[in-house]
N, C-alpha and C positions, 0 to 999 in steps of 0.2 A: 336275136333275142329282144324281147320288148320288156319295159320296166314294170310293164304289170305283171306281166308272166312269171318274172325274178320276185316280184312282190310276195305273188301266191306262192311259190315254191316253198320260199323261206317261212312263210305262216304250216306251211302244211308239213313242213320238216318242224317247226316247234311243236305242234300237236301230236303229228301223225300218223293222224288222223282225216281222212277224207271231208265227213259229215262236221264231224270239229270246228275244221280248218274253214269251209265253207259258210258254216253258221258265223264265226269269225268274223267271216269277209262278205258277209249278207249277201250270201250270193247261192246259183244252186247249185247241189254236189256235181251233177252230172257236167255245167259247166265248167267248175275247176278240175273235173279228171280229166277233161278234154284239153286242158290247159295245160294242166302237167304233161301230156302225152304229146304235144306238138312241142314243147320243149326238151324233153328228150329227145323226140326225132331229131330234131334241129342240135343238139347236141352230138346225137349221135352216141349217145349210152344212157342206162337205165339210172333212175336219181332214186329211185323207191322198190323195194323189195317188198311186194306184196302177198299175202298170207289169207283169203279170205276178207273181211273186212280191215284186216289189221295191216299197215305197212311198217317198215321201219325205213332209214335212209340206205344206201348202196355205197359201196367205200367212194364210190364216184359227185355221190351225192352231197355226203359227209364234208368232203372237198370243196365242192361249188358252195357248201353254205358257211365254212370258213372262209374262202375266197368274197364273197356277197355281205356280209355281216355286216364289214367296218364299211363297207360300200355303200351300199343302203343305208348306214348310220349317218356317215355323212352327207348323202343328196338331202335326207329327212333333216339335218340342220338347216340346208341351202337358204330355204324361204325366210325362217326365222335371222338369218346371217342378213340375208338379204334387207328384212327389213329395219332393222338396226343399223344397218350402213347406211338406209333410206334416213331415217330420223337422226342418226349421229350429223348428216351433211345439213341436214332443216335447221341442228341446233349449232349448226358450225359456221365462224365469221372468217372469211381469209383478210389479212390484213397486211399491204404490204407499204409498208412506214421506210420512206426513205426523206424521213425530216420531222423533227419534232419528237424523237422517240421516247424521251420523259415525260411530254407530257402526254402522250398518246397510253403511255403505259397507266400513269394516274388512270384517265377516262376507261380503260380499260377493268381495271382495278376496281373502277365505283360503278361501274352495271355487272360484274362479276358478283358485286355484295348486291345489287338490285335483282340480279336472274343468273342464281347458281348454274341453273341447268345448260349455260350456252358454252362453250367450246370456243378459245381463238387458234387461229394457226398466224403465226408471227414470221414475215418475212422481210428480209433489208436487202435483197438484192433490185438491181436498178431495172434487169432485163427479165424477171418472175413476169409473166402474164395470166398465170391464176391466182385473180384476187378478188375481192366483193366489193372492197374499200381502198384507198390508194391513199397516202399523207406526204405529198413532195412541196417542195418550193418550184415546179416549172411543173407544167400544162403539157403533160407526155401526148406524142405524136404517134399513137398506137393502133387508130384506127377504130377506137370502141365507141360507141354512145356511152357519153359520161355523165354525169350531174355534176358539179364544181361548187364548192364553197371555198369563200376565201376569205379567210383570217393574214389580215394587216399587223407587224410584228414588229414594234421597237426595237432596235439594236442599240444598247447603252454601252458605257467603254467601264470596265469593275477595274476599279484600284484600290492597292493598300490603304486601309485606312491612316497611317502614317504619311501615308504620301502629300507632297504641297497641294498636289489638286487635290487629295479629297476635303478642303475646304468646302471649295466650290459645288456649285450643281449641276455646270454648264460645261462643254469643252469643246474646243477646234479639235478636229483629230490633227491636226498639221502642228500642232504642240506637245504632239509624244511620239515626234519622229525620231527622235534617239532613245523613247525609252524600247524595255525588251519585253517580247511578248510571250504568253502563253495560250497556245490556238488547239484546236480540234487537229486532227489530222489534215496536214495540209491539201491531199488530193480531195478531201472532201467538199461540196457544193459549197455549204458554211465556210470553209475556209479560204476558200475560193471567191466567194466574195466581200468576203472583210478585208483580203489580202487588195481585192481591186481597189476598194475605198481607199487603203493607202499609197496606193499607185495614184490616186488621182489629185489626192497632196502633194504629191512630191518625192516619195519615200517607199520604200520596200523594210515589211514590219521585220524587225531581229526576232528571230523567234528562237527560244530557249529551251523551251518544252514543249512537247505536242502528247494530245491525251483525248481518250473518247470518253471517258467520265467528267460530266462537269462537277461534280463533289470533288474532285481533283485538282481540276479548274482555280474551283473557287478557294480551296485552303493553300495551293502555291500563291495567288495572288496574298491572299493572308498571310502568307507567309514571307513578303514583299519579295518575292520571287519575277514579279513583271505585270504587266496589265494586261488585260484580256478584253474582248468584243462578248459582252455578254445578253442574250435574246431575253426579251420581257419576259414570252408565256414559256418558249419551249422548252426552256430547262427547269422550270419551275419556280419560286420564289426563291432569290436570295438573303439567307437569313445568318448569313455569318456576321457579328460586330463588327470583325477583322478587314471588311470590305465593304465599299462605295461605290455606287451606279451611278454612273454620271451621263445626262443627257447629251448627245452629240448636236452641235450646233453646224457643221459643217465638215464633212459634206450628208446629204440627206442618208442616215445609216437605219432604212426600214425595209423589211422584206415580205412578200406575199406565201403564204402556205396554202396550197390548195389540197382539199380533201375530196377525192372524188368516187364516184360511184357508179359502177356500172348498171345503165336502165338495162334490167333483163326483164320478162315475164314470170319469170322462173325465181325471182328475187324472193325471198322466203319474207313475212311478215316480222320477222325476231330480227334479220339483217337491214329492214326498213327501220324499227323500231331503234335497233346501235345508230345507223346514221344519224338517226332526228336525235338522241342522245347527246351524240358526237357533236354536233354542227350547233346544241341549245347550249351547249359548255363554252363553245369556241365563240358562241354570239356574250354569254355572258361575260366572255374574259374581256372583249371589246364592250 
C-alpha cells in the first residue's frame, strides 16, 4: 500500500463518489478508479460497492476507513509537529550552570523581560554534555571547541554585624580559625575551595551549618550564627544590615568563572545574541 492510494481511498469513501472525489483531488477520474482497484487487489477485497455511477463503501471498506482516519490524522500533523520542534530548539538556550547559579539566574531573568519568546533549559549536573552555554569555575576537559569568558571573583569573609571584626574592613583569614562557619555544601567546588584557603592558614573551618541558599547563608550569619566566605557577584548583593563583607587580606581568596560556549555552525543567532548579553553583564560587573 502506498500513502497516496490510502489518501484517495479515504477522499473517495467521504464523497463517494468517483467524479467528486477526483475533482477533489485534481486529478482525472479514470486515474483514481484505477487506484482504487490496485488497492483492492493488493488488499485482496472489495472497498466499494458499485451501482452504476453511484458507489457506497463495502463492510470491508467501512473498516479500512475507521482503521485509516486517526492514521492519516496524524502523519497530516507530522510536518506541522515537525516544524515547531524546528523553531521551539531556534528559540531554545541549554544552559548548564555548575557555578554562579544566582546570578546566572538574574541574567537569565533580564533577557526573558528583553525577549519573551526564548526558552531556557537549566541544568546543574557536572557530566550533562548538551549545552549551548556552560557557567563553571574550571575549564572542562571535554573535548568541544569552546569560546571562554572569564569573570574574576572576589571572595570576602560576611560576618555578624555585632561581631569585633565587623569594625574593621580588612581581615587575615588565620584570625577566624576558632570561629564557626556556615558553608555551601561541603562536596561542592565552592566549598572545596574556601575549605582549601583555610587549610593553607593552618586550620580546618568548624562548620555548623551547611545550606545551598545564600539568603540562608546570609540571615544565619545575621543571626550570629558564624561567618561565612561570601562571592562578590555570584550570589548577588549583600543587603542585609545584620552583616559585613570583609576584604581577605591573606591568603589571596579570588576565583575565576568561566562561561563557555560552544563554536557550532549550527549556533542559532538568539543563542549568540544570550551569550554577548551574558559575557556584557559579567564585563560590567568587572
Amino acid at each position: 500500500m502506498e500513502l497516496l492510494q490510502l489518501k484517495y481511498f479515504l477522499v473517495t469513501a467521504q464523497y463517494q463518489h468517483m467524479t467528486k472525489a477526483a475533482d477533489f483531488l485534481h486529478i482525472a477520474q479514470p486515474a483514481l478508479s484505477q487506484a482504487i482497484k490496485r488497492l483492492e487487489k493488493e488488499l485482496g477485497v472489495t472497498l466499494f460497492v458499485r451501482s452504476g455511477r453511484n458507489i457506497r463503501l463495502s463492510d470491508e471498506g467501512i473498516l479500512l476507513a475507521e482503521k485509516l482516519e486517526p492514521v492519516m490524522k496524524t502523519l497530516d500533523e507530522i510536518p506541522g509537529e515537525l516544524t515547531h520542534a524546528a523553531e521551539m530548539a531556534e528559540r531554545t538556550i541549554k544552559l548548564n550552570i555548575l557555578s554562579a547559579s544566582e546570578m546566572i539566574t538574574d541574567i537569565v531573568i533580564l533577557y526573558k523581560e528583553r525577549c519573551p519568546e526564548v526558552n531556557f533549559q537549566l541544568s546543574q549536573k557536572i557530566d550533562n554534555k548538551d549545552w549551548d552555554i556552560r557557567v563553571s569555575t574550571v575549564i572542562q576537559d571535554d573535548n568541544t571547541k569552546t569560546t571562554h569568558t572569564v569573570l574574576k571573583e572576589e571572595i570576602y569573609l560576611a560576618v555578624p554585624i555585632d561581631s569585633p571584626f565587623a569594625e574593621r574592613d580588612n581581615i587575615n583569614l588565620e584570625e577566624v580559625h576558632n570561629a564557626s562557619f556556615i558553608c555551601h555544601d561541603r562536596t561542592k567546588p565552592f566549598s572545596i575551595l574556601t575549605t582549601g584557603w583555610c587549610m593553607s592558614c593552618g586550620f580546618e573551618p568548624k562548620i555548623v551549618f551547611e545550606s545551598d541558599s545564600p539568603s540562608t547563608v546570609r540571615d544565619l550569619i545575621g543571626a550570629g550564627m558564624g561567618v561565612a566566605f561570601w562571592p562578590a557577584y555570584s550570589w548577588g548583593t549583600q543587603r542585609s544590615s545584620k552583616v559585613k563583607l570583609l576584604h581577605i587580606t591573606h591568603p589571596n581568596c579570588t576565583r575565576q568563572i568561566y562561561v563557555a560556549r560552544k563554536n557550532e555552525k549550527s549556533s542559532s543567532p538568539l543563542k549568540n545574541d544570550f551569550y554577548n548579553f551574558m559575557t556584557a553583564y559579567l564585563n560590567d560587573l568587572q
